[in-house]
N, CA, C and O atoms as a DFTB+ gen file, in Angstrom:
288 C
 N C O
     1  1      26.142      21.843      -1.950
     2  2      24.992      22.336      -1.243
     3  2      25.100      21.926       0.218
     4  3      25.525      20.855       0.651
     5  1      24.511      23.258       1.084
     6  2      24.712      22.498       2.537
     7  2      23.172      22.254       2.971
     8  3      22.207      22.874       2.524
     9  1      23.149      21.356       3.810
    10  2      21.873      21.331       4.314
    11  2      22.101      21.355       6.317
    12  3      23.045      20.938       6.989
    13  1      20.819      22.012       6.742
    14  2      20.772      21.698       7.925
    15  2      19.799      20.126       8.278
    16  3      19.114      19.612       7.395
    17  1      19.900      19.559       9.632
    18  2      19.055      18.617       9.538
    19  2      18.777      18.969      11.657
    20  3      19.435      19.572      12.505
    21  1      17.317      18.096      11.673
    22  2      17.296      18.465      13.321
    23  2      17.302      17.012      14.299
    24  3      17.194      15.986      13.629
    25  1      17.353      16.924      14.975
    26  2      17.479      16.064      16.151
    27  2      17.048      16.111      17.697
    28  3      16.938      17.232      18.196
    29  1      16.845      15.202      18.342
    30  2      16.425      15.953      19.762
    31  2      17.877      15.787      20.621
    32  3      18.777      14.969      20.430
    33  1      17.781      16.810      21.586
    34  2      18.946      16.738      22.182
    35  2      19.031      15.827      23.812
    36  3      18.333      16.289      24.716
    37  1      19.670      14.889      24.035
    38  2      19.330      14.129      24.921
    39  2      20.670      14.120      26.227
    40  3      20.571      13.454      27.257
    41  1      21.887      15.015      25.882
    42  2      22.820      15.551      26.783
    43  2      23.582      17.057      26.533
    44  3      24.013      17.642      25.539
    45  1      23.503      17.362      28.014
    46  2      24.194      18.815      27.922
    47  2      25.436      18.777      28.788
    48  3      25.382      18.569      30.001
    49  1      27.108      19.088      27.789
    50  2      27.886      18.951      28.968
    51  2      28.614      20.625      28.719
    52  3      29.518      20.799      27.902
    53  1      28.042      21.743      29.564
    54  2      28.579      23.433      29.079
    55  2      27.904      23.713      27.943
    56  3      26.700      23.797      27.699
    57  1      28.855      23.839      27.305
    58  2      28.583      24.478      25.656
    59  2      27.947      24.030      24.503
    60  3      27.382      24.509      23.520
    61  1      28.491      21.984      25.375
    62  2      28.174      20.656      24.228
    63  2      27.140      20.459      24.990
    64  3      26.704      20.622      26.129
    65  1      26.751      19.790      23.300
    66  2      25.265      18.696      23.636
    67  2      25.156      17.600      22.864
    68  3      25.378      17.759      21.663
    69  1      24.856      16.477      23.269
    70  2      24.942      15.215      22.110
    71  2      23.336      15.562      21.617
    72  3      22.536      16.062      22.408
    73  1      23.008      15.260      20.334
    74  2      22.115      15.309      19.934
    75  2      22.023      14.004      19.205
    76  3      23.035      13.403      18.843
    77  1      20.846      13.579      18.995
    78  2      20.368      12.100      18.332
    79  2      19.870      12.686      17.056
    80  3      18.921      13.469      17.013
    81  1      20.600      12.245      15.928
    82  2      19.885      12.485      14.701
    83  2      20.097      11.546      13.863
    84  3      21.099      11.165      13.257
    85  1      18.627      11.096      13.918
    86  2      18.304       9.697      12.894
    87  2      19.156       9.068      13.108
    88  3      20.036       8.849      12.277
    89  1      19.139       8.368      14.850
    90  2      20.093       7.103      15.027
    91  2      21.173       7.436      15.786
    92  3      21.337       6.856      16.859
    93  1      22.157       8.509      15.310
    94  2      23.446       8.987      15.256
    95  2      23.479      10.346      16.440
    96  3      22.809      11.370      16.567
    97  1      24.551       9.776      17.139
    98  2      24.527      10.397      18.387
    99  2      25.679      12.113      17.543
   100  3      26.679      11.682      16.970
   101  1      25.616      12.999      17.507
   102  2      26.362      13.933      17.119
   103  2      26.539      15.020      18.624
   104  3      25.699      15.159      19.513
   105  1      28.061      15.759      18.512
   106  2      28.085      16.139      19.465
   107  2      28.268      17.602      18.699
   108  3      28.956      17.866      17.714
   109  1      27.515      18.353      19.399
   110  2      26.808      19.931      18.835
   111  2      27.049      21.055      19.682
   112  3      26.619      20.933      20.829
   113  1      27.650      22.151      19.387
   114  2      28.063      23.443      19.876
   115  2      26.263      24.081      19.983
   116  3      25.254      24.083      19.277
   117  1      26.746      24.615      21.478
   118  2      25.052      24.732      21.821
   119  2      25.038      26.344      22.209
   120  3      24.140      26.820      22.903
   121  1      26.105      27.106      21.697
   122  2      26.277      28.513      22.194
   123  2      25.365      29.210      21.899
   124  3      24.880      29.816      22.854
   125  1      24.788      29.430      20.675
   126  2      23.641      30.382      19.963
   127  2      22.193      30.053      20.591
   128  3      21.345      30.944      20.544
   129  1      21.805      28.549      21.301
   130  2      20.383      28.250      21.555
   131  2      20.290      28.580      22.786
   132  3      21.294      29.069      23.305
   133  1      18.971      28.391      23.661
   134  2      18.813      28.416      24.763
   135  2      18.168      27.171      24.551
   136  3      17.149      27.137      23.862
   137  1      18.725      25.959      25.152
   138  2      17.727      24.471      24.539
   139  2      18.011      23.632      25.823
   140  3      19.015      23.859      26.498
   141  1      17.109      22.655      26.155
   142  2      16.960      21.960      27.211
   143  2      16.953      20.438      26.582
   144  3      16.707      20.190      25.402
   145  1      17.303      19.367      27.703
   146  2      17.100      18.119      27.223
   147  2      15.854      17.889      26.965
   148  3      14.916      18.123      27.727
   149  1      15.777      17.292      25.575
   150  2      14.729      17.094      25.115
   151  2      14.087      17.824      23.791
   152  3      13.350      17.374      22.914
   153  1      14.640      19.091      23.985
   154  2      14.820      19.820      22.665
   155  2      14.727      19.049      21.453
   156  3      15.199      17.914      21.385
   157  1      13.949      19.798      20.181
   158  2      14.466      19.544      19.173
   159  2      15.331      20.222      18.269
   160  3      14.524      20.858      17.591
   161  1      16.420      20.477      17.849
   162  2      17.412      21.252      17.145
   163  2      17.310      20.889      15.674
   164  3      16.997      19.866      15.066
   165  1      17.820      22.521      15.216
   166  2      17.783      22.611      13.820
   167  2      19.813      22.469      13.945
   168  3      20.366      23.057      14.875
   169  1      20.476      21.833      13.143
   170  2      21.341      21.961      13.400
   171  2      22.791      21.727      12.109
   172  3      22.982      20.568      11.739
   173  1      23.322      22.379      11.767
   174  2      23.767      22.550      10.870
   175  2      25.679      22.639      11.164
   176  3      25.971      23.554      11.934
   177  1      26.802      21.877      10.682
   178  2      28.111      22.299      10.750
   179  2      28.602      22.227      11.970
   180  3      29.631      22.808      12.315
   181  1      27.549      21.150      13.075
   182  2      27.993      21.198      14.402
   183  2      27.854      22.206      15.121
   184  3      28.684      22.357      16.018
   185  1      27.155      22.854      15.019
   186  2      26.357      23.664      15.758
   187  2      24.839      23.882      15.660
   188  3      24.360      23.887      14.526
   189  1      23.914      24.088      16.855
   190  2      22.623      24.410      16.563
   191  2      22.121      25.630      16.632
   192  3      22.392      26.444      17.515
   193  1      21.406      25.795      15.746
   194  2      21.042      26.927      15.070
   195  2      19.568      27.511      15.674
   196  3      19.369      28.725      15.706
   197  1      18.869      26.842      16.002
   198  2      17.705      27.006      16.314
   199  2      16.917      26.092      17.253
   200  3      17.319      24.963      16.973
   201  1      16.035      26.000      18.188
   202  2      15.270      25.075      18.617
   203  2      13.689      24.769      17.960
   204  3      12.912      25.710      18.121
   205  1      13.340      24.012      17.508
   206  2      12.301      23.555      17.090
   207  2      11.123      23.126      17.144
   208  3      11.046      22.296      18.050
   209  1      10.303      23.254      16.702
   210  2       8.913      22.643      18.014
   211  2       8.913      21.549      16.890
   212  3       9.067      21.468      15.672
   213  1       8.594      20.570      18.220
   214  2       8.040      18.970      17.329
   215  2       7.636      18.790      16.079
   216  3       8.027      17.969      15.249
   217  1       6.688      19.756      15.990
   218  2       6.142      19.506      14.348
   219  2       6.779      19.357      13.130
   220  3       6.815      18.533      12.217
   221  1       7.485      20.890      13.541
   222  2       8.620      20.762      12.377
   223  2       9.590      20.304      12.592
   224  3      10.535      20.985      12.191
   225  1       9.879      19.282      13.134
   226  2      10.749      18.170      13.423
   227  2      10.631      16.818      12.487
   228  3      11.352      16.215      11.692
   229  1       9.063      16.666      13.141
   230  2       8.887      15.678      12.135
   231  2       8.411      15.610      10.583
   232  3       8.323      14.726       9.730
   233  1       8.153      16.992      10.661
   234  2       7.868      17.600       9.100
   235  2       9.202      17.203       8.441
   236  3       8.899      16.613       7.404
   237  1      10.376      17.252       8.556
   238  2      11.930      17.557       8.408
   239  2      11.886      15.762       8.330
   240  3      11.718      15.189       7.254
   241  1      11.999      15.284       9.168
   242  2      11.975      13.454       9.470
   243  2      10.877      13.049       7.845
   244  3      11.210      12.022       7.254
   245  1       9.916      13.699       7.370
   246  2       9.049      12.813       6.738
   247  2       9.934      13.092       5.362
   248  3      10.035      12.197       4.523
   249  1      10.607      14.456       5.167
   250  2      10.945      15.277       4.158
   251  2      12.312      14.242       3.806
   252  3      12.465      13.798       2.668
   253  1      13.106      13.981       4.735
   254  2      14.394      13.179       4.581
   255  2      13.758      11.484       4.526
   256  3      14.549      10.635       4.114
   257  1      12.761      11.161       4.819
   258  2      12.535      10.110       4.766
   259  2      12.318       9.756       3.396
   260  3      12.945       8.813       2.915
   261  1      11.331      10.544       2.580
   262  2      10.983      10.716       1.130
   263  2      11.714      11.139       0.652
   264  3      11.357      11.643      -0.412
   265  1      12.955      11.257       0.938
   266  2      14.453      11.574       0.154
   267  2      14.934      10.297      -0.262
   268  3      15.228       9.865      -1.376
   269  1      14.952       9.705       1.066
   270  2      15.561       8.569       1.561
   271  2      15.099       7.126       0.352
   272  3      15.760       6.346      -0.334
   273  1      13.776       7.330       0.571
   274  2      13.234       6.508      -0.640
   275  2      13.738       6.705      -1.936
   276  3      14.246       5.687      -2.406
   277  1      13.755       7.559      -2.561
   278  2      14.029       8.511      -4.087
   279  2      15.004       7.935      -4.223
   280  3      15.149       7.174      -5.180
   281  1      15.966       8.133      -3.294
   282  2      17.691       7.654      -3.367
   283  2      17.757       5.985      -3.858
   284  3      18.508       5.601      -4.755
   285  1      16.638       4.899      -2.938
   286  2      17.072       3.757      -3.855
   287  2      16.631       3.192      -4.998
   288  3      17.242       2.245      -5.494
């Protein structure tokens, strides 16, 4: 199964963007978005897929968090 997960994006260098997700700095193909620092990204396979509004950002953060629990 694949999953996407989102992050905010906190550098743009061209095409790349490091994005922060849960901790983890990932560096993300930014061709498909129109996204600014600060963004939140839906982002999936190293690339982002979508930009996000906050909410469902942290909707996504509470969803993996209550994963997160289950798991131990």
């Amino acid at each position: 199964m694949c999953i996407a997960v989102s992050g905010q994006l906190t550098e743009i260098n061209g095409r790349l963007g490091n994005v922060n997700i849960r901790g983890n700095i990932l560096s993300v193909d930014l061709g498909i978005v129109d996204a600014k620092i600060g963004d939140y990204l839906l982002v999936h396979a190293g690339c982002a897929l979508s930009v996000l509004p906050r909410d469902e950002h942290e909707e996504l953060e509470a969803l993996f968090a209550e994963l997160d629990g289950d798991a131990e």
